[in-house]
Structure formats: C-alpha cells, structure tokens
NULO-407781 format. One record per residue (C-alpha): residue number from 1; x, y, z; residue in one letter. Coordinates in nm, 2 decimals. Layout:
[rec NUM, [X, Y, Z], A] ...
This chain:
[rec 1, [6.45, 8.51, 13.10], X] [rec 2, [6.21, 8.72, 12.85], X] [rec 3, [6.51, 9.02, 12.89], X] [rec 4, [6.78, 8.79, 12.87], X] [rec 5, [6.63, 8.67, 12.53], X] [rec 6, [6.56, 9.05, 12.43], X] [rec 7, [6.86, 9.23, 12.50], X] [rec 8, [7.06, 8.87, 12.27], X] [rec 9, [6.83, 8.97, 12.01], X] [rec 10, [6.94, 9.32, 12.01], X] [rec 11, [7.30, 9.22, 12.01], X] [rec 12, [7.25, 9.01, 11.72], X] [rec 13, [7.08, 9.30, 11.52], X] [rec 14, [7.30, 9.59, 11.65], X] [rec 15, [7.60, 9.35, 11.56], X] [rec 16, [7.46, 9.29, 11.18], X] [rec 17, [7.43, 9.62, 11.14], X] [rec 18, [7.77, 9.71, 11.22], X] [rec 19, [7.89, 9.51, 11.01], X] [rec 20, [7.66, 9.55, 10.69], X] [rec 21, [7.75, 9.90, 10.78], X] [rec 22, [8.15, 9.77, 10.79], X] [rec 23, [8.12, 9.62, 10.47], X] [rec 24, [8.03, 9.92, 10.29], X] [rec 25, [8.25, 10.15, 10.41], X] [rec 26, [8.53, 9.91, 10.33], X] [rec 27, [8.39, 9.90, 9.97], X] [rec 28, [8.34, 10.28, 9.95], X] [rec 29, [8.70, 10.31, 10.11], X] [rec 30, [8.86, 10.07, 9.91], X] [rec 31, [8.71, 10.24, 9.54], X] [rec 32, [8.84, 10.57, 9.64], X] [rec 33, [9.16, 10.40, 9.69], X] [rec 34, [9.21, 10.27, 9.34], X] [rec 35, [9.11, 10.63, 9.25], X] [rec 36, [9.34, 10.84, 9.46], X] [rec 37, [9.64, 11.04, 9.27], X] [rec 38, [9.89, 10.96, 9.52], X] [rec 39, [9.79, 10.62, 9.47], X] [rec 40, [9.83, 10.67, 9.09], X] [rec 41, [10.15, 10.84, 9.15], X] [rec 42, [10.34, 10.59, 9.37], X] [rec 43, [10.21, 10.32, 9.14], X] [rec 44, [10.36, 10.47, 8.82], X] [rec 45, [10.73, 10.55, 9.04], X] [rec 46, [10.75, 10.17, 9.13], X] [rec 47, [10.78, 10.07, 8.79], X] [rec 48, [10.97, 10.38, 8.62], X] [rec 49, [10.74, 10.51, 8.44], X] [rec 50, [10.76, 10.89, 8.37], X] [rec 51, [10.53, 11.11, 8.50], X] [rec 52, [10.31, 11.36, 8.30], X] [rec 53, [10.17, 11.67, 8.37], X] [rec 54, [9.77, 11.47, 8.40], X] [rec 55, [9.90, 11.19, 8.69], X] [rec 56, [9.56, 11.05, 8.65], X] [rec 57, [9.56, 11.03, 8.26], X] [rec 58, [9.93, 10.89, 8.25], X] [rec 59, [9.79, 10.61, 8.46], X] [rec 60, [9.47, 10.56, 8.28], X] [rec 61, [9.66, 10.53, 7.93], X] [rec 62, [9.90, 10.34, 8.16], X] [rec 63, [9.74, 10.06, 8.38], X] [rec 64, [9.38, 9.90, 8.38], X] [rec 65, [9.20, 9.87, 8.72], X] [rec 66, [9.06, 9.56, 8.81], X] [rec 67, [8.84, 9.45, 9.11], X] [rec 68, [8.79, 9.10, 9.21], X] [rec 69, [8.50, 9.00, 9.48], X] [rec 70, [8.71, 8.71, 9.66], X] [rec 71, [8.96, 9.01, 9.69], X] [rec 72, [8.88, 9.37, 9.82], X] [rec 73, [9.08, 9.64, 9.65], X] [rec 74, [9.21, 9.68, 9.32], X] [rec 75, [9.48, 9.55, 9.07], X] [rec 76, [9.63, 9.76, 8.82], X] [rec 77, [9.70, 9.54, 8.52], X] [rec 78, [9.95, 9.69, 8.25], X] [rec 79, [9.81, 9.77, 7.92], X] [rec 80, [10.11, 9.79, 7.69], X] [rec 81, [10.25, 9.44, 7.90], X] [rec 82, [9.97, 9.27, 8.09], X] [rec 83, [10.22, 9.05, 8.25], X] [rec 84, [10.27, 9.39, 8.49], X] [rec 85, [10.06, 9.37, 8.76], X] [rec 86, [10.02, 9.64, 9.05], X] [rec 87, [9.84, 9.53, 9.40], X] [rec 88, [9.81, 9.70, 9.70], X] [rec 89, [9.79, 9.46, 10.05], X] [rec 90, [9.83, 9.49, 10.39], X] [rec 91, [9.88, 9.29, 10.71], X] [rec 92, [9.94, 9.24, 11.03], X] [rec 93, [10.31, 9.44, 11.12], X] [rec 94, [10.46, 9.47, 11.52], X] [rec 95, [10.25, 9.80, 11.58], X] [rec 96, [9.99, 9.79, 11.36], X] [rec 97, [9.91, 9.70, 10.97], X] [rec 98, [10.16, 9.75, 10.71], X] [rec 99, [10.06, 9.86, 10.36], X] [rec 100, [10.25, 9.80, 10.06], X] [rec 101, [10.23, 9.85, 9.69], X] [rec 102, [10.35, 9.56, 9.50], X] [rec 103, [10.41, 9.50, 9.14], X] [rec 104, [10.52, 9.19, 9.02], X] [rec 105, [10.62, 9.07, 8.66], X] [rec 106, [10.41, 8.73, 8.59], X] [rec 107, [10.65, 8.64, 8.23], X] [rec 108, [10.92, 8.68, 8.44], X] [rec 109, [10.81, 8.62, 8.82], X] [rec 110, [11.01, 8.88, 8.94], X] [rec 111, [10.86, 9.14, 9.15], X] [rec 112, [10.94, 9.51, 9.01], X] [rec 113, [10.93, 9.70, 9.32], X] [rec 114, [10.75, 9.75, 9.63], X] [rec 115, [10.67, 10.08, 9.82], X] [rec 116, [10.55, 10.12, 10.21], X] [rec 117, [10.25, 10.28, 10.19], X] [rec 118, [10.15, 10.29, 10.52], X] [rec 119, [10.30, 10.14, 10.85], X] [rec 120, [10.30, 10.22, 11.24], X] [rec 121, [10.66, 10.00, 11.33], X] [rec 122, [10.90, 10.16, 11.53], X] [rec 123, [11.14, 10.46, 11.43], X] [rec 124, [11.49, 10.34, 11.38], X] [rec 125, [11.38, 9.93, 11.35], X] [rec 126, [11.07, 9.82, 11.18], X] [rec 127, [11.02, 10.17, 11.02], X] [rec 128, [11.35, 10.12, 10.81], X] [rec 129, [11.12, 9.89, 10.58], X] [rec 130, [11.04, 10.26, 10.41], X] [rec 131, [11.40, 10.27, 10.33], X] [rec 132, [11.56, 10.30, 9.97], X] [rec 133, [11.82, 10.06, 10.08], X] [rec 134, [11.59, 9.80, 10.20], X] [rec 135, [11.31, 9.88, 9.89], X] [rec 136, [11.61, 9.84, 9.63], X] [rec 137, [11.69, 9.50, 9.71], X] [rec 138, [11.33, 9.37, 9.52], X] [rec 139, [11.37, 9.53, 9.20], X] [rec 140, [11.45, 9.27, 9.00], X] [rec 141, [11.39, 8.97, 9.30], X] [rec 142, [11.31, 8.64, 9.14], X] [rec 143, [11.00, 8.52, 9.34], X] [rec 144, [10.81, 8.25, 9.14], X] [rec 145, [10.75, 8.09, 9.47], X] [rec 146, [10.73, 8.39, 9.74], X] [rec 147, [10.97, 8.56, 9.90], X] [rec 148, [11.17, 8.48, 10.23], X] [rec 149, [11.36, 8.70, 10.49], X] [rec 150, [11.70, 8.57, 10.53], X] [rec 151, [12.02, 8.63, 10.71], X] [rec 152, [12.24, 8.52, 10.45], X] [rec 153, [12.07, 8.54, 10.08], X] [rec 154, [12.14, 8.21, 9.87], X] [rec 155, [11.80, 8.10, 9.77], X] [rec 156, [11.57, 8.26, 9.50], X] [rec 157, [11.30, 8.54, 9.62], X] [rec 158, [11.53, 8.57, 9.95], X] [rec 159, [11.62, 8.93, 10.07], X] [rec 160, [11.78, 9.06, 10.39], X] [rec 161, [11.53, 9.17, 10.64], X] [rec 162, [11.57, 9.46, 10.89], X] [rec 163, [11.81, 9.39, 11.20], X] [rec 164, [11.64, 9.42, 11.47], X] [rec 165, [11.34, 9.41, 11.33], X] [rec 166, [11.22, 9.01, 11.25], X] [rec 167, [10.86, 9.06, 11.35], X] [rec 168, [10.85, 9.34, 11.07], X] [rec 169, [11.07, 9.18, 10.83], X] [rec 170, [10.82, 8.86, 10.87], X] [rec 171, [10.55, 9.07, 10.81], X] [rec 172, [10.66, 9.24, 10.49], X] [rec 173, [10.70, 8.84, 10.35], X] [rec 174, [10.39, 8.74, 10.44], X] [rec 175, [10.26, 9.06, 10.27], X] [rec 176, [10.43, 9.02, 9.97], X] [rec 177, [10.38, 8.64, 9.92], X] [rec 178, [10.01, 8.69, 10.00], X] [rec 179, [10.00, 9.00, 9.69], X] [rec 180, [10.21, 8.76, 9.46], X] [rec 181, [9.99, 8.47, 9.53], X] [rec 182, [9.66, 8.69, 9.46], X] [rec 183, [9.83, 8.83, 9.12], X] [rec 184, [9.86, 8.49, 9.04], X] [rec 185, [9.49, 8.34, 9.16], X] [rec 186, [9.41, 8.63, 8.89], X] [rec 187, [9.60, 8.59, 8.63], X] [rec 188, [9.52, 8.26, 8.58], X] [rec 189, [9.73, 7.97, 8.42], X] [rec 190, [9.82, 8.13, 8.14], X] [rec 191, [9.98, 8.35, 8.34], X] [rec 192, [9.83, 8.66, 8.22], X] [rec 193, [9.49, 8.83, 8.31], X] 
C-alpha cells in the first residue's frame, strides 16, 4: 500500500511539473509569436496595407499589440482605426490544428480577411482552405453574429465551404466565430478597445 501511495504521489508531482513547465513554454511561445516578422508581414497583407522596407517598424507605426490573460496570444489593434482588430486562433481541423489570422472590422462587423497560417488537412480537400479563391470570399463578409459554412449563401456571415471537405470547412467556422467572439469580449460594448 505504502508504494501504491508513493509512486501516486510522484505522478501527481511529475504531472504538475509538466504542466507548470507547459504553461510557460506556451507563454514564451506565444510572445515570440506576436513578435515574429512573418507574423508581422502576413498581418499587414490581410488588410492591404503596403509594405515598407522595416516590416517590423511598418507594423509598429501600424498596429498595437495587446495580450489578454483569459486569452493566450496577441491582438493587434489598429492605431489610425481601432475598430481594426488582428487575432490569430487555432482549432481543432480533420488532421490536426488549423491556424488562422483573422481581422475583423468592429464599426462595421465585417471581417477583413483571413489567412491559413498553419494546417495539416489533406492535399486537394481540406488543404484548399489556403486557397485565394476560398480566402477572397471574406473580404468584406458581414459577420456581426459569426460566420456559417453553407451550400447555398443567402444569410449574412455565410460563405461556401470546401467540397469535400465539411469537417475542414466546420472547423475554419468555428475558428473564425471563436476569434470574432474574442475581438469582441475585448473590445467591449462600445465596440472599440
């Protein structure tokens, strides 16, 4: 009994260090992130903005970076229109997570674009969510109240998901809602941050 008891109290400390140990990373991880140039790059593309010779310093005059505790990673808040927010989420796709940058307009709840950051879904199905053809169709999207992948578009925020692909095309929605809804939660009912 004395070992039984031993080797649980082990596995309860090996297991809180892990993730102490989890927790940090993710943090570190997360704040190098809202400080990569591709990052900074991609983010200024999506809402057609120029690029300058200093990526870094056209984003910084650009966009202010904002971290929230309830929310791991960043936001990049517009400085000229603060209505313009940037967020970068991720969830659950067919093969693996999905990563996508979204910016949303608050004034006008439309969202501005997305980009595929990152994604594992399969060549010729899923992975045709990094398509121009399929990003193009949410410039512009009114999406006060989410998105929705839909055969046949007739409602606001809806948009034609990947044939073939529903699991993927789900997934992108439920991305996209859950980075409108956090853009939102900070902004706050004034609708700016």
């Amino acid at each position: 009994m004395t070992q039984t008891w031993r080797d649980l109290w082990f596995m309860l400390v090996l297991t809180t260090i892990c993730t102490i140990l989890l927790v940090v990373v993710e943090g570190i991880y997360q704040t190098r992130m809202a400080t990569d140039p591709s990052l900074m790059r991609r983010a200024l593309q999506l809402v057609g903005l120029p690029l300058g010779e200093d990526v870094r310093s056209t984003f910084e005059q650009t966009f202010t970076t904002v971290a929230r505790k309830e929310y791991p990673g960043s936001f990049f808040i517009g400085k000229q229109n603060p209505a313009m927010i940037i967020r970068q989420e991720e969830g659950a796709g067919l093969w693996g997570k999905i990563i996508l940058l979204v910016a949303y307009d608050l004034r006008r709840g439309a969202i501005l674009g997305i980009d595929v950051l990152e994604h594992s879904e399969t060549p010729g199905l899923g992975a045709r969510i990094e398509e121009e053809k399929f990003r193009a169709q949410f410039r512009g999207l009114i999406a006060r109240h989410g998105v929705r992948a839909a055969k046949i578009k007739f409602k606001e925020g809806e948009f034609d998901g990947v044939t073939g692909a529903t699991l993927t095309s789900k997934a992108v929605e439920e991305i996209i809602n859950a980075a409108i809804r956090k853009i939102k939660t900070v902004a706050g009912p004034g609708g700016t941050p």
